[in-house]
N, C-alpha and C positions, 0 to 999 in steps of 0.2 A: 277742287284742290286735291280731291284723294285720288282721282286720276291722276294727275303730274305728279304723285307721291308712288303711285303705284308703276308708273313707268320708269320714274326714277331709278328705284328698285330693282325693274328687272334689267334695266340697262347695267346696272353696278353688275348684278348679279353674270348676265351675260359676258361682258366684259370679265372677270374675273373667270370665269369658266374658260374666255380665250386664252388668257395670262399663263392659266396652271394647266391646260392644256397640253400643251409641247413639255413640262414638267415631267410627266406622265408619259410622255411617249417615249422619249429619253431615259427614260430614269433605268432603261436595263441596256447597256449598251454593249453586250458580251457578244451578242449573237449578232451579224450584220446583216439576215435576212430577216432576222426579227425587228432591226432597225429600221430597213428598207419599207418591211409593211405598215410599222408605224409612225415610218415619215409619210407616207402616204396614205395614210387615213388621218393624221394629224392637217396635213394639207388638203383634206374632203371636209373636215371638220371646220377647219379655220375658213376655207373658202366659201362655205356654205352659211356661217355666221354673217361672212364681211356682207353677199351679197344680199343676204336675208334683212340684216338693218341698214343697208344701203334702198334695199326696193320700199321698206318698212319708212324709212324717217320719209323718201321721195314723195310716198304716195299720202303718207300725213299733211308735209309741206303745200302739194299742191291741192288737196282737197281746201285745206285753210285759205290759199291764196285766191282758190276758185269761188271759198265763201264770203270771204272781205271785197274780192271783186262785184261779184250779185247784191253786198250790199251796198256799195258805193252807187252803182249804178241804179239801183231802187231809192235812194237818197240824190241824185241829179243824174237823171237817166238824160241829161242833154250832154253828158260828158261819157254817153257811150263807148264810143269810137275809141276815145282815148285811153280807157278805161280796160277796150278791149283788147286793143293794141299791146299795152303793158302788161294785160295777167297772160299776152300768150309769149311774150318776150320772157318772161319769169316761169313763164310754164314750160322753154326750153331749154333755161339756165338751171331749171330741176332736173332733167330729163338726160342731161348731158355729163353731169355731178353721177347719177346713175349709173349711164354707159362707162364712162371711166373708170366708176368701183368696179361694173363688167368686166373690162379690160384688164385690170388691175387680176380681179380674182383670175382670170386663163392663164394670165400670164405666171402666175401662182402656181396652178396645177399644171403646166407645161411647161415652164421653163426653169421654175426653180426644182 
């Protein structure tokens, strides 16, 4: 329980560090090469979070999914096959959620 309290936590906390993030980057908006460089560190910033709890939540999910798999199949190990079938179907439906926050962050630092 103090685990999921403790993750909680820092996801709020993360999450708000995103929010007021670009607050800060902005907040002097006189100079436009001073803007310039802190749109682009605010964009190294943000895009390094997005992909960080993108890889972070993925690799929780499927370590879970790979545990609940091992146990079902230790509990009716004649339903192998199908069993295995399914956690690799779900192990690419994580895996693809992933690539696309990939995609998503380039597209971030290069085209916006």
């Amino acid at each position: 329980m103090k685990l999921r309290k403790m993750i909680a936590v820092s996801l709020v906390v993360l999450l708000a560090m995103a929010v007021l993030a670009p607050v800060a980057v902005f907040a002097d908006g006189a100079d436009a090469a001073k803007t310039e460089g802190a749109t682009i560190s605010g964009k190294a910033i943000g895009s390094g979070i997005a992909i960080g709890l993108a890889a972070a939540g993925g690799a929780i999910a499927m370590g879970l999914a790979s545990g609940k798999a091992n146990e079902g199949i230790a509990r009716q190990p004649e339903a192998n096959g199908q069993i295995r079938s399914t956690l690799m179907l779900s192990l690419v439906f994580i895996e693809t959620a992933i690539i696309y926050a990939l995609l998503v962050v380039i597209l971030v630092i290069f085209v916006l």
